[in-house]
ZADO-1210 file (C-alpha; in nm, 4 decimals, padded with zeros to 6 digits):
<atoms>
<atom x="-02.1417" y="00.9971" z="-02.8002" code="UNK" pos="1"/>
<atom x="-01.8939" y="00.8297" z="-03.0147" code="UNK" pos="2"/>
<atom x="-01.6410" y="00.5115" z="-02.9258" code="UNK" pos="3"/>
<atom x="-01.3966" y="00.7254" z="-02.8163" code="UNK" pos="4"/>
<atom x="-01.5547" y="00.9462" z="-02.6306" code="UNK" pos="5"/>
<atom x="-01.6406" y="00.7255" z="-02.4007" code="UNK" pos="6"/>
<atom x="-01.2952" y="00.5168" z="-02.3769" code="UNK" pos="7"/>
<atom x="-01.1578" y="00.8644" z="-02.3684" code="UNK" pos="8"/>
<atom x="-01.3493" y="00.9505" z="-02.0338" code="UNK" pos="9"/>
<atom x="-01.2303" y="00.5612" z="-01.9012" code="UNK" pos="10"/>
<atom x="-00.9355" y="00.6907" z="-01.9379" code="UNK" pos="11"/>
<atom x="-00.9376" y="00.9840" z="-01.7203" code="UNK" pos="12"/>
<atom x="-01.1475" y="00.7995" z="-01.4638" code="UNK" pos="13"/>
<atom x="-00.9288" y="00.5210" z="-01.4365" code="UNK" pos="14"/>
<atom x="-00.5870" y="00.7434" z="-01.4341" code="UNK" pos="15"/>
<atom x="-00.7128" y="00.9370" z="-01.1741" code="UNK" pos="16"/>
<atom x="-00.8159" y="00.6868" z="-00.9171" code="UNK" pos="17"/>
<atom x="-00.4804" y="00.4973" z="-00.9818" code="UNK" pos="18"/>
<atom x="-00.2926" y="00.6908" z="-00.6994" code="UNK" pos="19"/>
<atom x="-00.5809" y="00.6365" z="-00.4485" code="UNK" pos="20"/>
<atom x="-00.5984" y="00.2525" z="-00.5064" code="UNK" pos="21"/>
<atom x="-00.1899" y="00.2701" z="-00.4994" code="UNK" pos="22"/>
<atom x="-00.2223" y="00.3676" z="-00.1525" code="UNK" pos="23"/>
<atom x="-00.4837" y="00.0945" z="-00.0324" code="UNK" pos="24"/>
<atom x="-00.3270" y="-00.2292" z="-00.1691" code="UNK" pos="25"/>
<atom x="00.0250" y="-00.1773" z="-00.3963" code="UNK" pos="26"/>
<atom x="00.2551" y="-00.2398" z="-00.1443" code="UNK" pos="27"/>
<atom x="00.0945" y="-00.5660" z="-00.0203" code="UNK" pos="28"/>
<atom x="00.1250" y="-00.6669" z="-00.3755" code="UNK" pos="29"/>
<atom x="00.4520" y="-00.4985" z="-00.4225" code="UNK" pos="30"/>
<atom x="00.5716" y="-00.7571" z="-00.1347" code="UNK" pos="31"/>
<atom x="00.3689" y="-01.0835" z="-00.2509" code="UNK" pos="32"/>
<atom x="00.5515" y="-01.0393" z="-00.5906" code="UNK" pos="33"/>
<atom x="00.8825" y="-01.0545" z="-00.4836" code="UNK" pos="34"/>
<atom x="00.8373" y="-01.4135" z="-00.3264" code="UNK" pos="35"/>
<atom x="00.9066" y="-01.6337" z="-00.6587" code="UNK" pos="36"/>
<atom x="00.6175" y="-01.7924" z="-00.8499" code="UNK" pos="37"/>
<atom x="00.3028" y="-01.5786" z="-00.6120" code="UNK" pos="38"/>
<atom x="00.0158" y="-01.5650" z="-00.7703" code="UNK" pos="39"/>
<atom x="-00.3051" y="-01.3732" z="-00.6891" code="UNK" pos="40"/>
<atom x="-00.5809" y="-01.6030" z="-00.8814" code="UNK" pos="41"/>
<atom x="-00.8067" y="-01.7871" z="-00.6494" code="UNK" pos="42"/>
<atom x="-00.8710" y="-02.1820" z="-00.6648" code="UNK" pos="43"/>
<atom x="-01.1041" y="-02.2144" z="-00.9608" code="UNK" pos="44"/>
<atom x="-00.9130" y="-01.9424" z="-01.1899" code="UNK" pos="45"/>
<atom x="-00.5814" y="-02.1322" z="-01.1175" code="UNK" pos="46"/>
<atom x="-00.7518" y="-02.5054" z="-01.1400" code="UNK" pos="47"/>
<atom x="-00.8929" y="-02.3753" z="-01.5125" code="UNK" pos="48"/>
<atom x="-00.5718" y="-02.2380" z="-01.5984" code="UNK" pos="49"/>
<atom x="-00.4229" y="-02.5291" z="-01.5348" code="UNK" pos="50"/>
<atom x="-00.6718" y="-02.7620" z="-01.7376" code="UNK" pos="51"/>
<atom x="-00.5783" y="-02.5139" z="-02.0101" code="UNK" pos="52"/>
<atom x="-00.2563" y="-02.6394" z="-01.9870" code="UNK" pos="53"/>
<atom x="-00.0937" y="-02.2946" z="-02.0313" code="UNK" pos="54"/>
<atom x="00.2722" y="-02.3447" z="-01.9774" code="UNK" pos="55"/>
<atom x="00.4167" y="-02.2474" z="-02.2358" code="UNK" pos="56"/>
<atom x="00.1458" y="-02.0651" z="-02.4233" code="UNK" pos="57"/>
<atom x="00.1199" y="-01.6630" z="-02.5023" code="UNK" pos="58"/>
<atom x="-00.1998" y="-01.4984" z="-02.3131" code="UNK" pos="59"/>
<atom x="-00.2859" y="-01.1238" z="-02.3606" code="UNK" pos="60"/>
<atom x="-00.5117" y="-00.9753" z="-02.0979" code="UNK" pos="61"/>
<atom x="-00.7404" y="-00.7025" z="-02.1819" code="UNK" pos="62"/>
<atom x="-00.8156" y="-00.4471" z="-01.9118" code="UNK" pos="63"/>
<atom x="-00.5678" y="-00.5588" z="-01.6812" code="UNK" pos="64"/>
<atom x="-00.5840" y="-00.2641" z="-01.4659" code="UNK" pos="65"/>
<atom x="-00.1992" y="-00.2973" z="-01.2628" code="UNK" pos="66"/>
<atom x="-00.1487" y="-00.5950" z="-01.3979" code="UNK" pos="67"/>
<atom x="-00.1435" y="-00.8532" z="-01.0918" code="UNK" pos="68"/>
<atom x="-00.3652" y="-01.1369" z="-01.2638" code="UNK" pos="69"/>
<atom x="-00.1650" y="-01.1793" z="-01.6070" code="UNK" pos="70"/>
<atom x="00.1683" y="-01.1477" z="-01.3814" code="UNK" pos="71"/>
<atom x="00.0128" y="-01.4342" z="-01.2062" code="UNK" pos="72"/>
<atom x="-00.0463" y="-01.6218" z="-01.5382" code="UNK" pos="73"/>
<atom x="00.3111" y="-01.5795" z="-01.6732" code="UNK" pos="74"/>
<atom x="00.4299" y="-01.7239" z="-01.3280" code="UNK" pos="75"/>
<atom x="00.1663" y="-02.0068" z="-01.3615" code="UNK" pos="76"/>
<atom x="00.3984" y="-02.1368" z="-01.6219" code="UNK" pos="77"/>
<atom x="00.2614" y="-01.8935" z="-01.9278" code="UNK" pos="78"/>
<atom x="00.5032" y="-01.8190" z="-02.2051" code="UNK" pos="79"/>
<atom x="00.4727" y="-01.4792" z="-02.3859" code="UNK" pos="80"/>
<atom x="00.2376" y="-01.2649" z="-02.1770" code="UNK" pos="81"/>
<atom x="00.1111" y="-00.9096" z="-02.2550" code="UNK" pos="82"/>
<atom x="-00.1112" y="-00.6730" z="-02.0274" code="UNK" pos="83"/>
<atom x="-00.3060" y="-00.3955" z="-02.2274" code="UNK" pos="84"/>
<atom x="-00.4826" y="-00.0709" z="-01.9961" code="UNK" pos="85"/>
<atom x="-00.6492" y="00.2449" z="-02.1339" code="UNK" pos="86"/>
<atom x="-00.5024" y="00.3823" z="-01.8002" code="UNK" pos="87"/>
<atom x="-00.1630" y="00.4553" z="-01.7937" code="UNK" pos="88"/>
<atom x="-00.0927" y="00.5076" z="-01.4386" code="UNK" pos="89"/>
<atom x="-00.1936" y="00.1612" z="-01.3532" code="UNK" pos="90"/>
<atom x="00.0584" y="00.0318" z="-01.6582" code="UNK" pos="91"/>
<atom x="00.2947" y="00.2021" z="-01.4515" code="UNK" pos="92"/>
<atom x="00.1927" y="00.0303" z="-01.1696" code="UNK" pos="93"/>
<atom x="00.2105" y="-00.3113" z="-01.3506" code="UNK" pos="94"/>
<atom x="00.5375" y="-00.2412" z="-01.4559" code="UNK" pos="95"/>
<atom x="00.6569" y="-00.1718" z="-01.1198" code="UNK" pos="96"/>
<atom x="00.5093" y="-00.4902" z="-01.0021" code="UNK" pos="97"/>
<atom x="00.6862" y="-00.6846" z="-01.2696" code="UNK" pos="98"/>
<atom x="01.0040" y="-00.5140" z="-01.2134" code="UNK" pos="99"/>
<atom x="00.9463" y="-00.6332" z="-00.7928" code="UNK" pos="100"/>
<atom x="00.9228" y="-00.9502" z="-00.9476" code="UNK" pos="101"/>
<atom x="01.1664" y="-00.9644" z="-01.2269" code="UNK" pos="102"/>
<atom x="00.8756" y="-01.1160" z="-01.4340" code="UNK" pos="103"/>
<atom x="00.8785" y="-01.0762" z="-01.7874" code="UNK" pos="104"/>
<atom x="00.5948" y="-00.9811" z="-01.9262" code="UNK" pos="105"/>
<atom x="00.4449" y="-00.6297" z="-02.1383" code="UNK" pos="106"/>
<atom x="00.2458" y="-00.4538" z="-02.0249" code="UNK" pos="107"/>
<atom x="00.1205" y="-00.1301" z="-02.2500" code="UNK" pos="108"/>
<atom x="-00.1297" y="00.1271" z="-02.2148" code="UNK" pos="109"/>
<atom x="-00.3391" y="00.1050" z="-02.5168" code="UNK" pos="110"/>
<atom x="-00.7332" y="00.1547" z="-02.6283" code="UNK" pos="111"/>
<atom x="-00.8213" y="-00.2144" z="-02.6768" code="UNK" pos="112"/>
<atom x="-00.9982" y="-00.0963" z="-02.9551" code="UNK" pos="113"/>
<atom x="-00.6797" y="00.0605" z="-03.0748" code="UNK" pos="114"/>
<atom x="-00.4822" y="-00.2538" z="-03.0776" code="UNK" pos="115"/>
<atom x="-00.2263" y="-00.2702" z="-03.3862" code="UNK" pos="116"/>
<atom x="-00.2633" y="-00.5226" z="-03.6386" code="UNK" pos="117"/>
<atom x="00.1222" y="-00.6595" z="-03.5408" code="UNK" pos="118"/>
<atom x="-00.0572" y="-00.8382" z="-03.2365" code="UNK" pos="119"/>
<atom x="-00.2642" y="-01.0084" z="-03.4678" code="UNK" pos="120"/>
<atom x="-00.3163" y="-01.3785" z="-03.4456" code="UNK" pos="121"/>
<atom x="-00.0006" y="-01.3601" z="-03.1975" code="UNK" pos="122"/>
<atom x="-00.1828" y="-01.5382" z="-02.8885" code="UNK" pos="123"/>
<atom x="-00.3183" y="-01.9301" z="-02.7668" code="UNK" pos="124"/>
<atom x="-00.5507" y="-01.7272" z="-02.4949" code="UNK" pos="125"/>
<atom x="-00.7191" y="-01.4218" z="-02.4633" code="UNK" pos="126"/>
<atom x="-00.7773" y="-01.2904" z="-02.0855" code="UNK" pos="127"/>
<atom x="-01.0868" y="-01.1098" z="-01.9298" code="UNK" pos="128"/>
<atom x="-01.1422" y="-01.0767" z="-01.6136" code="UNK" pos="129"/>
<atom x="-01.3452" y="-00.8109" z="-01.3580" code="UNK" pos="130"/>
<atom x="-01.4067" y="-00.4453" z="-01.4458" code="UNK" pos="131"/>
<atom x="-01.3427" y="-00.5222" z="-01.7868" code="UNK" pos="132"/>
<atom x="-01.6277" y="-00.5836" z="-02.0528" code="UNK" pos="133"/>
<atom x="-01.8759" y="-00.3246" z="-01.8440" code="UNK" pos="134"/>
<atom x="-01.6465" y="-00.0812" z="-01.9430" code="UNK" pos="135"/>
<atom x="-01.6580" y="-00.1676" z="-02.3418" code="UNK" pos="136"/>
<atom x="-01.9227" y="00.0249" z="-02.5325" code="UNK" pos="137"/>
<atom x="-01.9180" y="-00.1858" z="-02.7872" code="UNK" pos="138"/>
<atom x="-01.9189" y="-00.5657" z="-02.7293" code="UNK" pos="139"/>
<atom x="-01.9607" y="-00.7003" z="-03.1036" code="UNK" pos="140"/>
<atom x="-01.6422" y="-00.4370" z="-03.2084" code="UNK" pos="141"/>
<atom x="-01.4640" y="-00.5788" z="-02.8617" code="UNK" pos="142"/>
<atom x="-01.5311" y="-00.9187" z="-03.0126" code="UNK" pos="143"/>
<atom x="-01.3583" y="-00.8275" z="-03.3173" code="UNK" pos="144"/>
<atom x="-01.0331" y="-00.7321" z="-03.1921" code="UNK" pos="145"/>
<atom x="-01.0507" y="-01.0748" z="-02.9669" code="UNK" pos="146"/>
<atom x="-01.0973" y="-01.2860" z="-03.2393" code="UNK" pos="147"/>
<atom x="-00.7783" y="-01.1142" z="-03.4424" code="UNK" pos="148"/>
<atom x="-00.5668" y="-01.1394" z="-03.1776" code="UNK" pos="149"/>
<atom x="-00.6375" y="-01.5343" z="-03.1274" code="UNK" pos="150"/>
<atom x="-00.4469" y="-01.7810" z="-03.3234" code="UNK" pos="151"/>
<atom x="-00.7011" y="-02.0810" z="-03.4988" code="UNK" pos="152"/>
<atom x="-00.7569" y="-02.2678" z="-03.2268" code="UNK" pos="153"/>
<atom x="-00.7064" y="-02.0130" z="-02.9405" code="UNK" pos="154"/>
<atom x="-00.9409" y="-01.9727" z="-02.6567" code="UNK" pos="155"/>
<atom x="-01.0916" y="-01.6415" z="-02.5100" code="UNK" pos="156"/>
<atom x="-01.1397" y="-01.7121" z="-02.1309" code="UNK" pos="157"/>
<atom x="-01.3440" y="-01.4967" z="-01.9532" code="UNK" pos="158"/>
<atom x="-01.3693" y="-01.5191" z="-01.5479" code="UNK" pos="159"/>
<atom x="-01.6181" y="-01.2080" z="-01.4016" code="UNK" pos="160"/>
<atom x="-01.8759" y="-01.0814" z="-01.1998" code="UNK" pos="161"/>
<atom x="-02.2118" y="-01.2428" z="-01.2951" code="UNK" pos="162"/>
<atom x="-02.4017" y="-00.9604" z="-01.5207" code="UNK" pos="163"/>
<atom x="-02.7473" y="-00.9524" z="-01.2920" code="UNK" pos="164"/>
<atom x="-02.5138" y="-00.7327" z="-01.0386" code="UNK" pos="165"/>
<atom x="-02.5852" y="-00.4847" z="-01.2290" code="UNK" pos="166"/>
<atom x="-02.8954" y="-00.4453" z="-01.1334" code="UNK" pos="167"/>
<atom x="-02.7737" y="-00.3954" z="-00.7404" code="UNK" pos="168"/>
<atom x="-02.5478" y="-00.1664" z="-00.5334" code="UNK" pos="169"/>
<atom x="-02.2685" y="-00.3889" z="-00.3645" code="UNK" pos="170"/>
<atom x="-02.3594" y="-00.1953" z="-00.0197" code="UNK" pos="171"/>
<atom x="-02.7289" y="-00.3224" z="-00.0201" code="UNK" pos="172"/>
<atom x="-02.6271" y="-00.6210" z="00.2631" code="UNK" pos="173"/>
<atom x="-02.9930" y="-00.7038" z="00.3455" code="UNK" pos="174"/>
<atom x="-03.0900" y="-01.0876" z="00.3164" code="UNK" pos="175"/>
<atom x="-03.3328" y="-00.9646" z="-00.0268" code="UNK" pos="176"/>
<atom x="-03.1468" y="-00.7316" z="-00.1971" code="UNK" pos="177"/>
<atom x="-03.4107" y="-00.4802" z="-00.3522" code="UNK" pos="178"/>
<atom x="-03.3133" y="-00.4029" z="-00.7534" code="UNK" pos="179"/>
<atom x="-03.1861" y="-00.0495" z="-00.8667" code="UNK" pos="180"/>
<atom x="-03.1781" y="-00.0941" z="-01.1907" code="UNK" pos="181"/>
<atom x="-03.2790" y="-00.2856" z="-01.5240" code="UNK" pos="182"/>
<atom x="-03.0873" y="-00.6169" z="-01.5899" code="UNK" pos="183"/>
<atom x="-03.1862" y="-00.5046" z="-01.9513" code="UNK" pos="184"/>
<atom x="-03.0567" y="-00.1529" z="-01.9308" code="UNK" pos="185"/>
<atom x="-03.0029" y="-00.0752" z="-02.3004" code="UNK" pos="186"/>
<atom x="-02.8524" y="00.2849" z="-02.2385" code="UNK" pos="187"/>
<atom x="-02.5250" y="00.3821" z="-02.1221" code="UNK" pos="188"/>
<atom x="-02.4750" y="00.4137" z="-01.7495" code="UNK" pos="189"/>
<atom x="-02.3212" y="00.7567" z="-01.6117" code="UNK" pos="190"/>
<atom x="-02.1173" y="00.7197" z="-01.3078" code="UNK" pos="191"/>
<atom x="-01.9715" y="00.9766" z="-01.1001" code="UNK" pos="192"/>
<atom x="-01.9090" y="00.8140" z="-00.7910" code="UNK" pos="193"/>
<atom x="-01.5707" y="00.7204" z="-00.6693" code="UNK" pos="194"/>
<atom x="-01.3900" y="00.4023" z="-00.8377" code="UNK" pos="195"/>
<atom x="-01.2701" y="00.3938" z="-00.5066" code="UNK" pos="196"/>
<atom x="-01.4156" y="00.0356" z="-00.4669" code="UNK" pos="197"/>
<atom x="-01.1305" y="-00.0348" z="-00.1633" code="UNK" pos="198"/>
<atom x="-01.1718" y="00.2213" z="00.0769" code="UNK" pos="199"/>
<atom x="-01.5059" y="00.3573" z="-00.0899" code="UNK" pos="200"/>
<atom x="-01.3755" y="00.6983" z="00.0587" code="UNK" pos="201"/>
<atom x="-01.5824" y="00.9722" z="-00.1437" code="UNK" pos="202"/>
<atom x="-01.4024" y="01.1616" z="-00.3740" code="UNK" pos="203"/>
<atom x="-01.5280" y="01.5493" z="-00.4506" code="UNK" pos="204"/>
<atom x="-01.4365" y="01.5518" z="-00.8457" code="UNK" pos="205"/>
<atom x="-01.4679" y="01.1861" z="-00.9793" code="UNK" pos="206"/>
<atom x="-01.4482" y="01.2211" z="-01.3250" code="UNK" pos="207"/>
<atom x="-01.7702" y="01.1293" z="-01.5107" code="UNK" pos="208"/>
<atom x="-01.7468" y="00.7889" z="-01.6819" code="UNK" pos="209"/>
<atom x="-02.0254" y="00.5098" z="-01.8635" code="UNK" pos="210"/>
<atom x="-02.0597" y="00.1680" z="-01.7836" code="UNK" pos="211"/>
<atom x="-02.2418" y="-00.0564" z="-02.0008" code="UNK" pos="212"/>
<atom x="-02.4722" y="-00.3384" z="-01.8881" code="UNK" pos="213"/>
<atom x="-02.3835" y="-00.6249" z="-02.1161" code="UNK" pos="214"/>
<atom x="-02.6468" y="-00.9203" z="-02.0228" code="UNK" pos="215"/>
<atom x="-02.5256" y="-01.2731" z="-01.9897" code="UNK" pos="216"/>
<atom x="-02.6484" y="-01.3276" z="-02.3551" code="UNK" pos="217"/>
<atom x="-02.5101" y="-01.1014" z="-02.5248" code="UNK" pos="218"/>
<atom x="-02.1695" y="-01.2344" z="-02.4028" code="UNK" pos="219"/>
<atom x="-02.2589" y="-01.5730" z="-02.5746" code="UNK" pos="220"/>
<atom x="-02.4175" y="-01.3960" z="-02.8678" code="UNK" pos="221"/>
<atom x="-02.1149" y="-01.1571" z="-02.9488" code="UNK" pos="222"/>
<atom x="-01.8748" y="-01.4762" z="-02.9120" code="UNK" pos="223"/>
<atom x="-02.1391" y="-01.7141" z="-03.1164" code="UNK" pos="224"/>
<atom x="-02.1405" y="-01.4689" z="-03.4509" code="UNK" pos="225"/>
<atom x="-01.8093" y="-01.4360" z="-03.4360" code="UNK" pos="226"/>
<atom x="-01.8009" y="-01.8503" z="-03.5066" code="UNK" pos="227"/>
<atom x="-01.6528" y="-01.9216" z="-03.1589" code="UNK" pos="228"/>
<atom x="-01.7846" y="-02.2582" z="-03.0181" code="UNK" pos="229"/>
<atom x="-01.8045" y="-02.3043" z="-02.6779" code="UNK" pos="230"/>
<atom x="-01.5907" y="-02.5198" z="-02.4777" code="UNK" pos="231"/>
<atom x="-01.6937" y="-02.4016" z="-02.0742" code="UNK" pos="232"/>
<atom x="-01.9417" y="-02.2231" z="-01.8827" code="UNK" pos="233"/>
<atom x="-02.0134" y="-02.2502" z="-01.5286" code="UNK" pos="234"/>
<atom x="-02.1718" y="-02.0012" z="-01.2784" code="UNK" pos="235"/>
<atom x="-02.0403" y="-01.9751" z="-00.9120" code="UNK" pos="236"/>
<atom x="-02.1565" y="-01.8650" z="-00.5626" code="UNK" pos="237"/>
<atom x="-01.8445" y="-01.6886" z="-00.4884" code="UNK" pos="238"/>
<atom x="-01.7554" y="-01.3325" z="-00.5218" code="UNK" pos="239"/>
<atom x="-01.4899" y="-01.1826" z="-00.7247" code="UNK" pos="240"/>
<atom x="-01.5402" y="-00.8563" z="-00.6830" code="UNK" pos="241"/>
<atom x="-01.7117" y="-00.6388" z="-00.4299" code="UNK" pos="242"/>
<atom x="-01.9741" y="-00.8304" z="-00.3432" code="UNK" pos="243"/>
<atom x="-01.8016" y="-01.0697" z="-00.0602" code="UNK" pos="244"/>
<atom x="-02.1152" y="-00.9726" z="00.1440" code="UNK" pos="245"/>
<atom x="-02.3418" y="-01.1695" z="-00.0652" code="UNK" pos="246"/>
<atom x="-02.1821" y="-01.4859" z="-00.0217" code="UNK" pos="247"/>
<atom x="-02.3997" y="-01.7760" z="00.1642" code="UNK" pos="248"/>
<atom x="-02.7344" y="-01.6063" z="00.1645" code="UNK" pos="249"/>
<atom x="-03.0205" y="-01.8069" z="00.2519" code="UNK" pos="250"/>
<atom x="-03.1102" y="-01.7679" z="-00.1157" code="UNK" pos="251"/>
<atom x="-02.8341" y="-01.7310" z="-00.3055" code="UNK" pos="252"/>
<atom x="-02.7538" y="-01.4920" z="-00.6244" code="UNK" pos="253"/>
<atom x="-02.4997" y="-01.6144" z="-00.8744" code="UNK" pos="254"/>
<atom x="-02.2047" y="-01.3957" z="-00.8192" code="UNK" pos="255"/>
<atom x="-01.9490" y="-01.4834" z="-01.1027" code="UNK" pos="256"/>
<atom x="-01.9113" y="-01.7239" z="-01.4063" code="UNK" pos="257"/>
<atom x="-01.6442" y="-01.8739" z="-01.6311" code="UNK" pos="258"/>
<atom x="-01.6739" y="-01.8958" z="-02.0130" code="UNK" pos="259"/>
<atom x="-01.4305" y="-02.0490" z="-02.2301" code="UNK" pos="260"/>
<atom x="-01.4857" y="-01.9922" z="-02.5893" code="UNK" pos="261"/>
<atom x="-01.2928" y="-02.1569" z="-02.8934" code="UNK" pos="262"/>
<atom x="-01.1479" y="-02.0033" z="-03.2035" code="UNK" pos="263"/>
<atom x="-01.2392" y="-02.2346" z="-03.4777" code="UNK" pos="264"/>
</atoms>
């Protein structure tokens, strides 16, 4: 399968679940974004935003799904902010939010590997957070459009589940998880389950989509050739995902790390 194919069938995946996870959290968030300054990001996303000293600067967010984490940014203190989703159901979403809020920000639905040359070299920060890179096909060509959208001396800042999940189902609670699959999984991954990951309701036609198992390495390596240096990286105990259940085990997995990389 080409690219495209495969952002193509994100697409429909992600546009067709957006009603069902409308109806599980929106109006919660619809409500929290209406009280002035709310923000969504827990204590270590907000204490290294903060360290980035980000008042003031322009952050795009790749993959932001409805939007609720770069709306959060912008009311951190962020200047220029911009949301891109393949879906456009949860843009709409987004934009609703924003609109609850009266934040500015944009938020467009857009292939990120689609991403005009206008936004080029436009932004101090580049955002990634969950359910984003697994979904990329291609990290190196994902890397690409990152490092054209950074102005010299920009930072990417990636905060996400910790790639060896990927080798476990989230519902596998026992105190030694047993492995279903490869952390080095070179091939595409089909999926036709639900991305019903609130209710986890099953669905009778989830539309078929590919999730890619991009090890911890080649995060570094696809940020390292394209001459980023690296400023942070620290792996955490705490979920920030769907695997809350994992938390405090006797022996403990990492659930999620931060990476800051560096436009040189």
């Amino acid at each position: 399968m080409k690219l495209k194919d495969y952002t193509s069938a994100q697409e429909r995946a992600w546009d067709e679940i957006a009603p069902v996870h409308k109806g599980s959290q929106f109006e919660t968030l619809l409500s929290n974004f209406k009280q002035p300054g709310y923000s969504c990001l827990d204590a270590v996303e907000t204490d290294i935003w903060q360290k980035l000293n980000i008042r003031g600067k322009s952050v795009i967010q790749l993959a932001c799904n409805n939007g609720r984490e770069i709306l959060s940014v912008k009311n951190l203190g962020a200047g220029r902010c911009v949301g891109i989703d393949i879906s456009g159901e949860f843009i709409k979403q987004g934009r609703e939010l924003a609109q609850a809020g009266h934040i500015e920000c944009e938020l467009e639905r857009m292939d990120v590997y689609d991403i005009p040359e206008s936004y080029n070299q436009q932004f101090d920060m580049v955002y990634i957070t969950i359910g984003a890179m697994c979904w990329m096909p291609d990290l190196n060509k994902f890397f690409d459009v990152i490092v054209r959208l950074l102005k010299t001396g920009g930072h990417l800042f990636i905060y996400d589940t910790h790639p060896i999940l990927g080798m476990y189902s989230a519902q596998d609670t026992r105190d030694v998880p047993e492995p279903d699959l490869s952390y080095f999984l070179a091939e595409p991954f089909l999926d036709q389950e639900t991305c019903d990951y609130y209710t986890h309701k099953p669905q009778e036609k989830a539309s078929p989509r590919w999730w890619f198992q991009h090890k911890l390495s080649d995060v570094f390596e696809a940020g390292l050739t394209h001459n980023m240096a690296v400023v942070s990286f620290k792996e955490y105990p705490h979920d920030v995902g769907v695997f809350s259940a994992w938390e405090n085990k006797k022996i403990q997995f990492p659930l999620s790390y931060s990476l800051i990389l560096r436009k040189d």
